[in-house]
Each structure stands twice: as structure tokens, then as C-alpha cells.
VMD Tcl script that draws the C-alpha trace (Angstrom):
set ca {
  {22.50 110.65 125.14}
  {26.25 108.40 125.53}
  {28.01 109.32 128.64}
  {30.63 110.57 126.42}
  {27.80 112.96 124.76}
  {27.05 114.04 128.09}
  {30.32 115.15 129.26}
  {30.95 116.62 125.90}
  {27.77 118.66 126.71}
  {28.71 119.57 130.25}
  {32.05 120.54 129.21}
  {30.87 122.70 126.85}
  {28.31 124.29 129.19}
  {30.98 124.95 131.56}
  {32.85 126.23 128.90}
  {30.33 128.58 128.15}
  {29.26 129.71 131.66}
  {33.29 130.24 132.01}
  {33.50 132.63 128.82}
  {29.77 134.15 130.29}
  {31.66 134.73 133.17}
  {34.97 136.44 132.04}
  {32.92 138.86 130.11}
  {31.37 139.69 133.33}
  {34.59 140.84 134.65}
  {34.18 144.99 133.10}
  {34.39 148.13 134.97}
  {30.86 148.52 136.82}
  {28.65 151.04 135.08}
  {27.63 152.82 138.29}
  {24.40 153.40 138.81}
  {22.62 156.19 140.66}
  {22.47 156.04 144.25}
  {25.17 153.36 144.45}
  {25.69 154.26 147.92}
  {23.61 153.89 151.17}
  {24.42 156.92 153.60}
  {24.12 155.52 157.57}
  {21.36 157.45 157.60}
  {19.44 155.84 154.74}
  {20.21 152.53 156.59}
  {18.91 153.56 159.84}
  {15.73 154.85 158.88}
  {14.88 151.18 156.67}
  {13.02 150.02 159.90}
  {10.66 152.85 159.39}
  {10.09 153.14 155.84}
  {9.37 149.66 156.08}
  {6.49 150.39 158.56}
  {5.43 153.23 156.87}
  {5.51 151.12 153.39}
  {3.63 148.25 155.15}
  {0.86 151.13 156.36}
  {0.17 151.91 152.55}
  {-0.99 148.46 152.11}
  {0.31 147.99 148.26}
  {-0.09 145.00 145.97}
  {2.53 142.90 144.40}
  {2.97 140.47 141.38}
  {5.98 138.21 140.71}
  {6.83 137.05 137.47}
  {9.25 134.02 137.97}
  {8.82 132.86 141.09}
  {9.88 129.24 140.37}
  {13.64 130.23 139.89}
  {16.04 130.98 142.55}
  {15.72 134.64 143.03}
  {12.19 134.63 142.53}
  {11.47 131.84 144.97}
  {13.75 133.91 147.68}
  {11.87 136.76 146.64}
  {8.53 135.37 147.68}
  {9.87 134.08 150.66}
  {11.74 137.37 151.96}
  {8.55 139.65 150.68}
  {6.15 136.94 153.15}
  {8.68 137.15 156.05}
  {8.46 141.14 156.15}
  {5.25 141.35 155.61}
  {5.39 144.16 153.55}
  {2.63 144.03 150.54}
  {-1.46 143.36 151.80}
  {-1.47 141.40 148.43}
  {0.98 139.09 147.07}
  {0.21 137.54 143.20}
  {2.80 134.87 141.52}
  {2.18 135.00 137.56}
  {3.34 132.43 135.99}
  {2.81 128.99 133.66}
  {2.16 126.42 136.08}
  {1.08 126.62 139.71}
  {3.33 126.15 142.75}
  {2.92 124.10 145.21}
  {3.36 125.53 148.48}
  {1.99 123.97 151.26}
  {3.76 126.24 154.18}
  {1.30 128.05 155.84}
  {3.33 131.22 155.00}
  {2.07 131.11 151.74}
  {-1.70 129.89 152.55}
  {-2.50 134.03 151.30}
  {-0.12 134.24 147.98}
  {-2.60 134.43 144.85}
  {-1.56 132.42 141.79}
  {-2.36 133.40 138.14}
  {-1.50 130.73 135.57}
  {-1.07 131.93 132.24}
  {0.07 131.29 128.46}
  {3.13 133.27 127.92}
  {2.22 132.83 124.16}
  {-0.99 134.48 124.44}
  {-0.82 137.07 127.66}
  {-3.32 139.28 125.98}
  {-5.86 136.85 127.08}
  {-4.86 136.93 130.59}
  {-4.59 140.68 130.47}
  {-6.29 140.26 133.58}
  {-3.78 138.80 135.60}
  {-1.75 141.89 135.56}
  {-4.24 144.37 136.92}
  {-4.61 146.21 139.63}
  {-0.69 145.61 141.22}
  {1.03 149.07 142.35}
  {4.57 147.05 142.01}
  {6.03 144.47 140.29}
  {9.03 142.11 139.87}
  {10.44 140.18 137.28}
  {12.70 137.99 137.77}
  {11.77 135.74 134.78}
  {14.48 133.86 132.82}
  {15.83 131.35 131.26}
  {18.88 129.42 129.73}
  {20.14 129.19 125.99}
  {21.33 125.46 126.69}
  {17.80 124.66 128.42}
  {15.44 126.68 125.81}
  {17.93 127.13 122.89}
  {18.36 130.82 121.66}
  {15.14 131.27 120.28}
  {13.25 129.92 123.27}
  {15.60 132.17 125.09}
  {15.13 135.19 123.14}
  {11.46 134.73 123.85}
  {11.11 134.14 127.42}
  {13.78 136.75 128.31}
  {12.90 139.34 125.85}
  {9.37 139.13 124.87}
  {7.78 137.32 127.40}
  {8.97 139.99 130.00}
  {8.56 142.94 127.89}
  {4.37 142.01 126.79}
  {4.19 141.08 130.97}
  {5.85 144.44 131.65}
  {2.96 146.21 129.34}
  {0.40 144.34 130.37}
  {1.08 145.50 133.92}
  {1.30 149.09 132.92}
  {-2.02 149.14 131.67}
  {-3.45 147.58 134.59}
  {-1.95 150.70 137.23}
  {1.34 148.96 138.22}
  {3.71 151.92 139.40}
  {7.02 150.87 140.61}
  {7.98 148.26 138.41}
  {11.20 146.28 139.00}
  {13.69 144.25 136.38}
  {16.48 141.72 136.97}
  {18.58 142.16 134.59}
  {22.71 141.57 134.43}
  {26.23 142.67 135.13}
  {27.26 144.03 131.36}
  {23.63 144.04 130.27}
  {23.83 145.90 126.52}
  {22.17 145.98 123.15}
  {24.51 146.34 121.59}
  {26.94 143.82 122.88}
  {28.44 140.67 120.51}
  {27.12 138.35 123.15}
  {23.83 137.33 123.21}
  {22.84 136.97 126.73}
  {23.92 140.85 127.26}
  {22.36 142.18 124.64}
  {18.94 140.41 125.40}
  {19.43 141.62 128.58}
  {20.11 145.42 127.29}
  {17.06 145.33 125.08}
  {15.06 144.34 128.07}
  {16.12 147.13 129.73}
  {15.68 149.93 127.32}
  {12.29 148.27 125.81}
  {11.04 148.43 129.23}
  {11.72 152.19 130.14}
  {9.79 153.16 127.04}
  {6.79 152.34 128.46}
  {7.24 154.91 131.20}
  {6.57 153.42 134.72}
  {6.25 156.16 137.21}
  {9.28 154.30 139.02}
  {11.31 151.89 136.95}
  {14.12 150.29 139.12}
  {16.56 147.86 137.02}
  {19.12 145.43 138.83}
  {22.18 144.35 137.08}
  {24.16 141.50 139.47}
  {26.82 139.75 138.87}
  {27.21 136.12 138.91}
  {24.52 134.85 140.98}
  {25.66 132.79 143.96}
  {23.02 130.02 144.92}
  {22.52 126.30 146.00}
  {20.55 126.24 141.99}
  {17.27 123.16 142.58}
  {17.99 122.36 139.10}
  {21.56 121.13 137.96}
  {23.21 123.52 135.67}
  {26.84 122.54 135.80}
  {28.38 125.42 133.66}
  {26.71 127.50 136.86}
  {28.37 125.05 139.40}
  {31.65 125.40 137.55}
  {31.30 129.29 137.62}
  {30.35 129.57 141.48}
  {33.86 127.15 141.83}
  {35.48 129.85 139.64}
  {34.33 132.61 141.61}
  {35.25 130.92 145.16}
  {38.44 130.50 144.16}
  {38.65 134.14 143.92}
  {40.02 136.28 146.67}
  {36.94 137.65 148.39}
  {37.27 141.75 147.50}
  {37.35 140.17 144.12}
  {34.43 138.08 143.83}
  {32.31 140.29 145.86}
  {32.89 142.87 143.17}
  {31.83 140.43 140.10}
  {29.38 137.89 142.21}
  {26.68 138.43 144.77}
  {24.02 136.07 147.01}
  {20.66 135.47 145.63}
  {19.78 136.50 149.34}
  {21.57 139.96 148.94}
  {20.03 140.84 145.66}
  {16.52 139.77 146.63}
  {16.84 142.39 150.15}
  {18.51 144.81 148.04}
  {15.04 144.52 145.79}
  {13.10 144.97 149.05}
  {15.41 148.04 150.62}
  {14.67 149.88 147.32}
  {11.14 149.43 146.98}
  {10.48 150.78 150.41}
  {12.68 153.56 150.07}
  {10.84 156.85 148.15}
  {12.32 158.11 145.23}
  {11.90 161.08 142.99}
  {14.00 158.91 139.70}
  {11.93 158.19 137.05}
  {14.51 155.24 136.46}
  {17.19 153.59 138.68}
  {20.18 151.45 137.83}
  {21.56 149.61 140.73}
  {24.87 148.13 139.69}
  {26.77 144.74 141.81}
  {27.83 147.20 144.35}
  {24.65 149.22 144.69}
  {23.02 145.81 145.34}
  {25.56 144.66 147.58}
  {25.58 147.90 149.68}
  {21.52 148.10 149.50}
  {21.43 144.09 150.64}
  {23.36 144.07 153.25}
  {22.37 147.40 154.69}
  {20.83 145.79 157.68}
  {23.83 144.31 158.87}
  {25.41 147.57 159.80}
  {22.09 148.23 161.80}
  {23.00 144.53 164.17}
  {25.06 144.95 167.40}
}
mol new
graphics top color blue
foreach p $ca { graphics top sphere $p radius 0.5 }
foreach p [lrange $ca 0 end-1] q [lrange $ca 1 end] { graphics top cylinder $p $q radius 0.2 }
display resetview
């Protein structure tokens, strides 16, 4: 491709990411349990232990992007699953000795029946599998963000997973003119059919991250967003860090909810709950 090509392209992406972006900017469907009482917060330390006691396994779906690479990391560090599976197309490398214990499952997202496998035997479950229309076009995104979740979501209810856990988006509807929301709202409601005992969705906003790979509509956005005054952007935007420990304060949490929605500031509140607990 020309270097003016290129630009054109970028500009286009950022273009894009900017409209993505804007559209993001809706009064928050609030979720259930948006708030954390002080007293939900100070007991985290031991629901954590007791959650640790029950000695649970886990599976990660996505664990080469941002938020599922933090994921793994955070879930090691607290030590809270006995078994820790990363599902996926290709193997990681990860030569830490943090991670001499994670399992890896390669599969063909084109034919997961055959790796049915894979998916059993997990009481929870996160995806945080994704992609991008530029990178995948919007069939190949359509597929990975749609299908390929929703078949690894089935798969893992047939093999016993309980509690299982969906990153979805800010604005995330079917029915919505855009098509990154209404993937993401189809995701959503395909998923609940298939009645989890616990089914825990996560709708962020813009998601704040030093990215590995160069997306420079996303770069352009986090600018956009930093600009912002803070109240502002924290309502619309949120660390990969905070959404991954929100993740975490939920699962370890009991709840009675058949399904939970957890909005930007649900996640916010629920990620940074700790921080209230430092001196």
C-alpha cells in the first residue's frame, strides 16, 4: 500500500473509531447492582478466601488481547481458581514462571464441535474474545464476535460451566443501526438463552490500554477521551485493569441473579472497590 493509501486508511480508521466513539456517549442503561455498599467492599478479602477454598476451574477465551491477557495475569496473581485453561487458536508463549500451571487448548474456531472437549469440566468462564471490522472485515467480524463466542459459550454449557462471564460494550443492542452494537446485543441475548446458572455480562466503555498491536483509530479515541475532563471520561471510558478486577470482584461475590448487567459505572465502582479498602 502508497503512503498516501495508508494515511487515507488511518484516517478513515480514526474516523471510524471517532463516530464508534460518539455513539458511545448515551445515557448508561444501569444495570443491577450498580453499586458496591462499604460493606460489600470490606468483606472482598474474605469471599476471596472463601472462593479460593472451593477450588473452581476456569477457561479464558481470548487471552491474547488486552483484557484477556490482564485477565490471566490478575486471575494468577490472586490465586483464585485451582485450574486455569486458555482456549484459543494458537498457543501462547509464556515463559514466566507464573504461568508454568495455565493449561492451553488450541482449537479450530471453524470446527469447535471437534474440540468439544476443550470446554469441559470448567465451573466459570470468560470471554473476552474479539475482534476488529478493519482487521477481519465485517464478515470475519460477525463470525468471531458473534458465532465464534456464542458455539464456545454452548459448548461450555454442556460441559458443567456455571458462572459464565461476557465482555460485551457500552450501547451493546440488536437492534441498533451500527454494526458493532448490534453484534454485541445479539451476543448478549443469544447467550442468556442457553441458561447459565449465573450469566454475568460487562458492557465498558471505551477501553483505555497501552494496545500491543497498533490500531490508530483506538489511539486517536484514547487522545479523544484524555482530552476530556476526567468526571467525563470516567463516565464513557474505563482501564483494562479496572474492568478485568471488576470481572474478578463479581465472580467471587455470591449471587442469587440468574443474569447480571454491569454497566461503565458498575465496573468502575466494582474495579476499584479495593481502593477504598487502602489506608
Amino acid at each position: 500500500m502508497s503512503r498516501p493509501a495508508a494515511l487515507s486508511a488511518a484516517a478513515a480508521a480514526g474516523v471510524a473509531a471517532l463516530v464508534a466513539a460518539l455513539l458511545l456517549l448515551q445515557p448508561e442503561d444501569l444495570g443491577k447492582g450498580a453499586s458496591v455498599s462499604m460493606a460489600e467492599t470490606e468483606s472482598l478479602p474474605k469471599l476471596r478466601e472463601d472462593f479460593r477454598m472451593q477450588n473452581k476451574s476456569v477457561f479464558i477465551l481470548g487471552a491474547s488481547g488486552e483484557t484477556g491477557r490482564v485477565l490471566l495475569k490478575e486471575i494468577l496473581e490472586q490465586g483464585l481458581f485451582s485450574k486455569v485453561t486458555l482456549i484459543g487458536r494458537r498457543k501462547l508463549t509464556l515463559d514466566e514462571e507464573a504461568y508454568k500451571n495455565v493449561n492451553q487448548e488450541v482449537v479450530d474456531f471453524e470446527k469447535l464441535d471437534d474440540y468439544a472437549s476443550a470446554f469441559q469440566g470448567h465451573d466459570v468462564g470468560f470471554s473476552c474474545l474479539g475482534t476488529t471490522r478493519k482487521k477481519a472485515g465485517a464478515e470475519g467480524f460477525v463470525r468471531v464476535d458473534r458465532d465464534y463466542v456464542l458455539k464456545s459459550a454452548e459448548l461450555a454449557k454442556s460441559g458443567g460451566c456455571k458462572h459464565f462471564n461476557l465482555l460485551s460494550s457500552k450501547g451493546a443492542d440488536k437492534s441498533s443501526n451500527f454494526l458493532y452494537l448490534q453484534v454485541k446485543g445479539e451476543v448478549e441475548a443469544r447467550v442468556e438463552e442457553l441458561k447459565f446458572d449465573r450469566y454475568s455480562i460487562f458492557r465498558p466503555g471505551v477501553l483505555l490500554c497501552d494496545r500491543r498491536e497498533s490500531r490508530p483509530g483506538e489511539w486517536l479515541v484514547r487522545k479523544f477521551f484524555g482530552s476530556l475532563p476526567e468526571s467525563w471520561a470516567s463516565g464513557h471510558s474505563v482501564p483494562v485493569i479496572t474492568v478485568v478486577r471488576a470481572m474478578l470482584n463479581n465472580a467471587v461475590r455470591p449471587s442469587d441473579k440468574k443474569k447480571e448487567l454491569l454497566d461503565n459505572k458498575a465496573i468502575h465502582d466494582l474495579g476499584k472497590a479495593d481502593d477504598s479498602l487502602k489506608p
